[in-house]
C-alpha positions as CSV (number, residue, x, y, z in Angstrom):
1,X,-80.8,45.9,-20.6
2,X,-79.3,44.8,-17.6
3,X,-80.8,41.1,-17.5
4,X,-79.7,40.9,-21.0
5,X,-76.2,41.8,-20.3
6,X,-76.2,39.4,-17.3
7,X,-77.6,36.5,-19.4
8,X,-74.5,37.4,-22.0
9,X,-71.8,37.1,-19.5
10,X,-73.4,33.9,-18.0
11,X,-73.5,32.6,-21.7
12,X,-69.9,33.7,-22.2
13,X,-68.9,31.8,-18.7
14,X,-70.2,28.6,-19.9
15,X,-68.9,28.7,-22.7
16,X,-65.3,29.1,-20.9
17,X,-65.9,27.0,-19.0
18,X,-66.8,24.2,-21.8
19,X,-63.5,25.0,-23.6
20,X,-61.4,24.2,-20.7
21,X,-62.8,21.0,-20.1
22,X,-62.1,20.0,-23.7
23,X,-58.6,21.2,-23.3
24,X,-58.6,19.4,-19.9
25,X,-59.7,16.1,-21.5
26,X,-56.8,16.4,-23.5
27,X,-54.4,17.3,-21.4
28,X,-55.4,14.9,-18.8
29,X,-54.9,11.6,-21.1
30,X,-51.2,12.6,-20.5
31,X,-49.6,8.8,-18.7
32,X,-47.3,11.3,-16.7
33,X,-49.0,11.9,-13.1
34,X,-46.8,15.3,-13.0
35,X,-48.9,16.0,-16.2
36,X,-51.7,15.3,-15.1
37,X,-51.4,17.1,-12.2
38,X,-50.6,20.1,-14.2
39,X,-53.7,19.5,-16.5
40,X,-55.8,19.8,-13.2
41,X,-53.7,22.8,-12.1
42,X,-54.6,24.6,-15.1
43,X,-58.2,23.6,-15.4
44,X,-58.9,24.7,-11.6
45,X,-57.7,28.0,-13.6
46,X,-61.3,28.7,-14.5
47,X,-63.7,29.4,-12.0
48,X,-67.3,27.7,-13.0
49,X,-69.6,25.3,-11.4
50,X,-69.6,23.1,-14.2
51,X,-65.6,22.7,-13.2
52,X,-66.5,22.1,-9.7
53,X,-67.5,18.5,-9.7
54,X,-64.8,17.4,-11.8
55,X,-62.3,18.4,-9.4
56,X,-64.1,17.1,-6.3
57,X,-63.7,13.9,-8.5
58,X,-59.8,14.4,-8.4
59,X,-59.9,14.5,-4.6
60,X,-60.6,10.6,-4.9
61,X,-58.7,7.7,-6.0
62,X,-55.9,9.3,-8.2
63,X,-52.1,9.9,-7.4
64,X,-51.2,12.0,-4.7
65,X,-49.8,14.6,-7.0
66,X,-52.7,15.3,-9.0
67,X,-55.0,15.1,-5.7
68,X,-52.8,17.7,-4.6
69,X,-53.2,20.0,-7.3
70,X,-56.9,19.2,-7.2
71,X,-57.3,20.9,-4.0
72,X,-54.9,23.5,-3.9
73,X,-57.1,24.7,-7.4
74,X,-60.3,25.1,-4.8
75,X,-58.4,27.5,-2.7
76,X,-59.2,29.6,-5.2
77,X,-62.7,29.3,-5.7
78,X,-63.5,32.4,-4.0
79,X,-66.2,32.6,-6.1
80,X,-68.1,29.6,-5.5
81,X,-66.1,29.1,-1.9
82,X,-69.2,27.6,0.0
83,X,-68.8,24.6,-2.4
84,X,-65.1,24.6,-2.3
85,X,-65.0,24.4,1.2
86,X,-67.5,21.7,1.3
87,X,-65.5,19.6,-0.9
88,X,-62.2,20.0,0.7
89,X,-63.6,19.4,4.2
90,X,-65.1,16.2,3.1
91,X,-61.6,15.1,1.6
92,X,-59.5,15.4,4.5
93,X,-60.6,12.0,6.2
94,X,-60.7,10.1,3.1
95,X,-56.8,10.9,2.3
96,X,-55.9,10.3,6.0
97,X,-52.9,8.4,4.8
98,X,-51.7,11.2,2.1
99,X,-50.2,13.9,4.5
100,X,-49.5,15.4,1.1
101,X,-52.8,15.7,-0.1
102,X,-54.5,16.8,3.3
103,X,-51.2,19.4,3.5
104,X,-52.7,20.9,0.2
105,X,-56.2,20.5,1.2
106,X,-55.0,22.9,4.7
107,X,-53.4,25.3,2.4
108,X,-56.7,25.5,0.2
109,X,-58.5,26.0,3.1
110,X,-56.5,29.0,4.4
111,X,-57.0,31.0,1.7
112,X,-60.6,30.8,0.7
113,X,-60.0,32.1,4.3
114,X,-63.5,31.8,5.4
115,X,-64.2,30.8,9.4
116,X,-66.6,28.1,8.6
117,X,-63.4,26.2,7.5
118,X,-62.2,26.5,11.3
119,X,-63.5,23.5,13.2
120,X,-61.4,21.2,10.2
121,X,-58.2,23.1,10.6
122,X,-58.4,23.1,13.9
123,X,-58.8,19.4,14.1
124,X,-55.8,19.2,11.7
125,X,-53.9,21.1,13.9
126,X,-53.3,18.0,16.0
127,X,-52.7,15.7,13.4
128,X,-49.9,13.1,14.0
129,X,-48.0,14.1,10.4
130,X,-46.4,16.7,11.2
131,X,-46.5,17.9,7.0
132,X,-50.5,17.7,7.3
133,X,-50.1,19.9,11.4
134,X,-48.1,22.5,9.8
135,X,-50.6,23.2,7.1
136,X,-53.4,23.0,9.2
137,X,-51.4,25.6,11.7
138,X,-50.8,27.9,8.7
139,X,-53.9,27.9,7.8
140,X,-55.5,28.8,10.9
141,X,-53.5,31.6,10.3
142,X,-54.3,33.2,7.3
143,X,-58.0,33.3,9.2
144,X,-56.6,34.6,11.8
145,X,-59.4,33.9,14.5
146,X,-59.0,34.3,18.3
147,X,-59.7,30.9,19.2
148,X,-57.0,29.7,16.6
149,X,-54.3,31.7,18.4
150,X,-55.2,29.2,21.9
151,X,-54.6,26.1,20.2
152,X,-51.1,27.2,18.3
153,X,-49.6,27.8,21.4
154,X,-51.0,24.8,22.9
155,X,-49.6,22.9,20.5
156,X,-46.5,24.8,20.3
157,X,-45.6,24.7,24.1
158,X,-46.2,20.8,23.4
159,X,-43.9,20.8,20.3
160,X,-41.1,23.0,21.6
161,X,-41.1,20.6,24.8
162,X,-40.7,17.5,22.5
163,X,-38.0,19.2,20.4
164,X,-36.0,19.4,23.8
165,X,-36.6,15.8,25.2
166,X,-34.2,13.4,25.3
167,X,-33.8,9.8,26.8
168,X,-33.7,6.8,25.2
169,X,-37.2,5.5,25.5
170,X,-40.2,6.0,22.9
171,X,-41.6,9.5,21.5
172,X,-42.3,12.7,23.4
173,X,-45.4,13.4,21.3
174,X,-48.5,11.5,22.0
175,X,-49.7,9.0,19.8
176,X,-46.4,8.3,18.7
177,X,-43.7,5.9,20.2
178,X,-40.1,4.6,18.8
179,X,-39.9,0.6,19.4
180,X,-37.1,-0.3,21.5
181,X,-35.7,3.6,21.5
182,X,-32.7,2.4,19.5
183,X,-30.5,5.0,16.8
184,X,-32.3,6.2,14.2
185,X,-34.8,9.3,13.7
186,X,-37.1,9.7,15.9
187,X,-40.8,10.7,14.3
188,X,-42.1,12.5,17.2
189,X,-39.2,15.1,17.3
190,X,-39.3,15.5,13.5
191,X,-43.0,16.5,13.8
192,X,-42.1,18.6,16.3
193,X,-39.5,20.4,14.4
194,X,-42.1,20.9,11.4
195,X,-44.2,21.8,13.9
196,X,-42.7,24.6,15.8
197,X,-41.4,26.3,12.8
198,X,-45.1,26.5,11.6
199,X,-46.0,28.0,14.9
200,X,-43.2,30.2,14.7
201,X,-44.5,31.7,11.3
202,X,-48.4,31.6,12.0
203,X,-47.4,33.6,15.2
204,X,-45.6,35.9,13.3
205,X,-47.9,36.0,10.3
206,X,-50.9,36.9,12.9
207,X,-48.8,39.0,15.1
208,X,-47.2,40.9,12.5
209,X,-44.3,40.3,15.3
210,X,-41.0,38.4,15.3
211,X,-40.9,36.7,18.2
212,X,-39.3,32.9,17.8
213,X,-40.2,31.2,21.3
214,X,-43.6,30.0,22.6
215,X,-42.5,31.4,25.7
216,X,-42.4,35.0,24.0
217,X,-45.8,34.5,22.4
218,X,-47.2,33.2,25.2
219,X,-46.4,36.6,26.7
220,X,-47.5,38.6,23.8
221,X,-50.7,36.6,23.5
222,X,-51.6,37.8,27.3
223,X,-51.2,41.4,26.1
224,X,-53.1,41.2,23.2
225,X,-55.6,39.1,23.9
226,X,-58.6,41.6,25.2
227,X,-58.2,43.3,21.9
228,X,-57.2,40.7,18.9
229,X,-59.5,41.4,16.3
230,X,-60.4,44.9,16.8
231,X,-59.7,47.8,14.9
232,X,-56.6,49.5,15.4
């Protein structure tokens, strides 16, 4: 009885999952890239392998909107989350110049909240866009893994230090530099901004704390360290 009732509910999943992608093929013909977008929002709706390779596909060479939505839909693949985290990893170095997109992919990543996703959001965490940095730092945080907590206030300390440089030569933040150091905004403080207000709220959102300085964290962090992770 119990096969049979397993082989009804697989039969009734496909069948699902068939029926969205007719309404997605609809949807989808839409010449709007904010429709589209929405078609693959809505399709990402229904969790079913079948809908797994079509929006892996979406991850490739379509606007940045809809590649957005694409992967923001995997972070909530918790059911098949070893594949959603395999596609998402292998899309952030192909949308390296879509800080939007890898931003989304970050956020998908922190909440199938699965450690194996670590070593890419950690690497992310250094990213030169600061859009793409605070998503990787926030979604370091929703894991909220010891090793994580090292490398936010590493790049924190460095962040808040940048925010406070002045001068009129090029950027404070490695890998960045300002030609000439003329007027204008300067592109290593405003990652640094975006940056230290992510730290600020992965801190917090780990902590459970409100602390708003490195400095403070830094402090907390020595306290808490020993025992981060353990029951309380």
């Amino acid at each position: 009885m119990t096969a049979v009732l397993t082989l009804l509910a697989a039969l009734a999943n496909d069948k699902e999952a068939e029926e969205a992608l007719a309404r997605f093929k609809t949807s989808y013909a839409s010449t709007s890239v904010l429709s589209r977008a929405a078609a693959v929002s809505e399709l990402a709706r229904t969790q079913h392998e079948k809908i797994l390779p079509r929006l892996a596909g979406m991850l490739g060479n379509e606007a940045k909107e809809v590649k957005a939505a694409a992967a923001l839909g995997l972070g909530g693949y918790s059911d098949f989350k070893k594949q959603a985290l395999g596609i998402l990893t292998g899309s952030i170095a192909a949308n390296d110049k879509e800080p939007v997109v890898q931003a989304a992919i970050y956020e998908a990543l922190g909440k199938l909240n699965d450690p194996a996703a670590l070593p890419a959001i950690h690497r992310g965490i250094e990213d030169k866009d600061g859009k793409a940095a605070a998503a990787a730092i926030l979604a370091a945080a929703a894991i909220k893994n010891a090793t994580s907590v090292d490398l936010i206030l590493k790049e924190y300390e460095e962040a808040e230090r940048a925010t406070k440089a002045t001068g009129g030569g090029g950027a404070s933040v490695p890998g960045f530099s300002v030609p000439g150091g003329g007027g204008g905004a300067d592109p290593a403080k405003a990652r640094a901004k975006e940056v230290v207000k992510a730290c600020t709220k992965a801190m917090q959102n780990i902590s459970g704390e409100k602390y708003t300085t490195c400095p403070e964290w830094k402090i907390w962090w020595s306290r808490r360290r020993a025992t981060f992770g353990q029951p309380k």
